[in-house]
N, C-alpha and C positions, 0 to 999 in steps of 0.2 A: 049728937056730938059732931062739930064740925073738923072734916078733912082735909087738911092743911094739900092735901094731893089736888084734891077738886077747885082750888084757887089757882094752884102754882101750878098744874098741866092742862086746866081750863089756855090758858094765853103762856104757854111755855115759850112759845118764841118768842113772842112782841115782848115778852117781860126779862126776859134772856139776853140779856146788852144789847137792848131795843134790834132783835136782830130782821123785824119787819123793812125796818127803815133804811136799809144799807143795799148796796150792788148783790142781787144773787147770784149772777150770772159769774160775775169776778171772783166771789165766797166759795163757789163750786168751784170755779177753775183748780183756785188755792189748793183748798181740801180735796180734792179730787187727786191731784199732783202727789201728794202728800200720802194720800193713801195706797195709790196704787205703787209708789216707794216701798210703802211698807206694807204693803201686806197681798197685792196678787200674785207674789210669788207664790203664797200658800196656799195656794187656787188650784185644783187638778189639771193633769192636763188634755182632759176631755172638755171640751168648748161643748158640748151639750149637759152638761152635770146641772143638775138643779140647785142651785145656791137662793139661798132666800136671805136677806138683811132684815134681821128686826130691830127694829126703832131704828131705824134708818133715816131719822131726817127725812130733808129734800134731798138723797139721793145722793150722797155727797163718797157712798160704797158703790153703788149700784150705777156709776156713770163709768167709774173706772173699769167696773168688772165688762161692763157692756161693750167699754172704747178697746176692754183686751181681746174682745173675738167671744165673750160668754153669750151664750144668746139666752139662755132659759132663767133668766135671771130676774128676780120681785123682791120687792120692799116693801113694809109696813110698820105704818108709824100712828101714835093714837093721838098724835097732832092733827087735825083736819088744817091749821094754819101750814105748816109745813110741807102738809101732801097738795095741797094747792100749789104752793111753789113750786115744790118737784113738777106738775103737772103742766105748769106755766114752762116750764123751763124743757119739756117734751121729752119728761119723763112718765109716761100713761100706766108704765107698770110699777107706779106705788100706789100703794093701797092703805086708807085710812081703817087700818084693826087695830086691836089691843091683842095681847099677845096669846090671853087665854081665848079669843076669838080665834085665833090660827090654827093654836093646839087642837081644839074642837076638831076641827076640817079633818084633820086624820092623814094630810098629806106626807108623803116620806119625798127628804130631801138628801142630796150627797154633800153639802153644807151650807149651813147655820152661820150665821154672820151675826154678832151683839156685838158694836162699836158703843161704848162709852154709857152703856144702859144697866151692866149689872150692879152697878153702887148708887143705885137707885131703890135695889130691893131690898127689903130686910131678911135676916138667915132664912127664915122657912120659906119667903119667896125667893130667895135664891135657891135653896136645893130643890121646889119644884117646879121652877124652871127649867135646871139643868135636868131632872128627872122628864119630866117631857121633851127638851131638846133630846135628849138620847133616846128615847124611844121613836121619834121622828126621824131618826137618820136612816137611811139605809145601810146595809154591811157596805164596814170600811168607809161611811161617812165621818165628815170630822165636825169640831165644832172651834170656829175662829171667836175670842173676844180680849178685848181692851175695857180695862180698868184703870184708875190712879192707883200709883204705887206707893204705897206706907213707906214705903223707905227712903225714898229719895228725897233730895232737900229741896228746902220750902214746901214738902208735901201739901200742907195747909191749905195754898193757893190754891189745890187742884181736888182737894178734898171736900174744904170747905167754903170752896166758892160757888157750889149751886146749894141753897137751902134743903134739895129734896133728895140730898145724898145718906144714905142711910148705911152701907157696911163699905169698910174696905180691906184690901188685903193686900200681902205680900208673897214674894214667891212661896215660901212657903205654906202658908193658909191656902195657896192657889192651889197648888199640888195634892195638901190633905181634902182639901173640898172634893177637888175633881175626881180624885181616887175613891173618893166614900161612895162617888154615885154608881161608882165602876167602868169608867171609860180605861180602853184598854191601855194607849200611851199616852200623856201628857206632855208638852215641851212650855214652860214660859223663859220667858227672855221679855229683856227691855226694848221699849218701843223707838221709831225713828226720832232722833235729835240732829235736826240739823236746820241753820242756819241760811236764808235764802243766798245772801251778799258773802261770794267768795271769799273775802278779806274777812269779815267777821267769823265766815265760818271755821278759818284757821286758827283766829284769836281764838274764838270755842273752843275747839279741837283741845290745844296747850290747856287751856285754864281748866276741861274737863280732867284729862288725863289726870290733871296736880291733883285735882278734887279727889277721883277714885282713888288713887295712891292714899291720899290724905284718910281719907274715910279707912280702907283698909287697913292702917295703920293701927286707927283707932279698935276698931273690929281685935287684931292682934293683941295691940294692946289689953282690952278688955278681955283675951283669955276665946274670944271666938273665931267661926270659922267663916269665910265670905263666900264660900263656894254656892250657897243658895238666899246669896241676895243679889238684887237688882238694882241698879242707882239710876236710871231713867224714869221720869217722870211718869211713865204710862209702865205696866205690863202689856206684855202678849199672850194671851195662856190657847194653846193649839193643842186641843184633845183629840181623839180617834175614836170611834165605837171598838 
């Protein structure tokens, strides 16, 4: 039977909003900027901790962690198109693996980085994933990742715009997962929304606010509670051993 996997992550990138053919050097910049916004705050703050990114792309986690003072920092991605670019781009520590290649290795990390990888797996690859990511960590490592979020509007776009998206969640699904595997605290929240162009980023600003109001209104209305939803496009879900 053939494996709709082995078409679509054979050329993930070239077939991926032809992303062969574009500036990568400006792609990184962008995304780099972007990430380290949102998320090396979450970062220890030992500059020696072992942070590992899977399915890292070209590196687009793993520039920012680097540009923050992280030195022990790798990535691995089961694109060999992708880690060529990273590689191009004099990133030498990403590594073309699949993720059940890593786990093998047996190494313990202080954190686990999965940007935009786990709505990819189906349930039972997703809890044994997470069940090896926590056996990988060291005490009081964490585990950082970003998913789409069910909740938030035009979800669709963000759900159903790669074909090889298979589960998604919301805060709450996030929390019951993460707790089943037994990590000891959980935090998600939504992800960075913001606009490059000052000006627009204010229009955003007003027209978001009216939105959440609006939304919770409805939530009310309907007899519920909003205290465990999320209206940004992404989650953050930041576990702890």
């Amino acid at each position: 039977m053939l494996n709709y996997r082995d078409i679509i992550y054979n050329n993930y990138f070239s077939t991926q909003v032809n992303k062969l053919n574009i500036d990568h050097a400006a792609m990184l910049k962008e995304q780099s900027q972007h990430n380290h916004r949102e998320l090396i705050h979450l970062l220890p703050p030992n500059k020696d901790a072992k942070i590992v990114d899977m399915g890292c792309g070209f590196g687009t986690f793993v520039k920012p962690a680097m540009d923050a003072g992280y030195n022990n920092v790798s990535g691995y991605d089961i694109s060999q198109e992708q880690v060529k670019v990273a590689h191009q781009l004099g990133m030498k520590n990403v590594h073309c693996m699949d993720i059940d290649g890593f786990f093998a290795k047996g190494e313990k990390v202080d954190v686990l980085v999965g940007l935009d990888i786990i709505e990819h797996f189906t349930k039972d690859e997703l809890m044994n994933f997470l069940t090896n990511a926590k056996k990988c960590l060291n005490p009081g490592g964490k585990i950082i990742l970003r998913t789409p979020n069910m909740d938030a509007p035009q979800t669709s776009l963000y759900a159903y715009g790669d074909i090889s998206h298979e589960i998604f969640l919301n805060k709450s699904s996030a929390l019951q997962v993460m707790s089943s595997i037994g990590f000891g605290t959980t935090q998600v929240y939504g992800g960075l929304v913001r606009n490059q162009n000052p000006l627009l980023e204010i229009i955003r600003k007003i027209g978001w606010w009216k939105y959440v109001f609006f939304k919770r209104m409805v939530l009310f209305f309907s007899a519920r509670t909003w205290h465990n939803v999320v209206f940004e496009p992404n989650l953050i879900i930041v576990a702890q051993k």
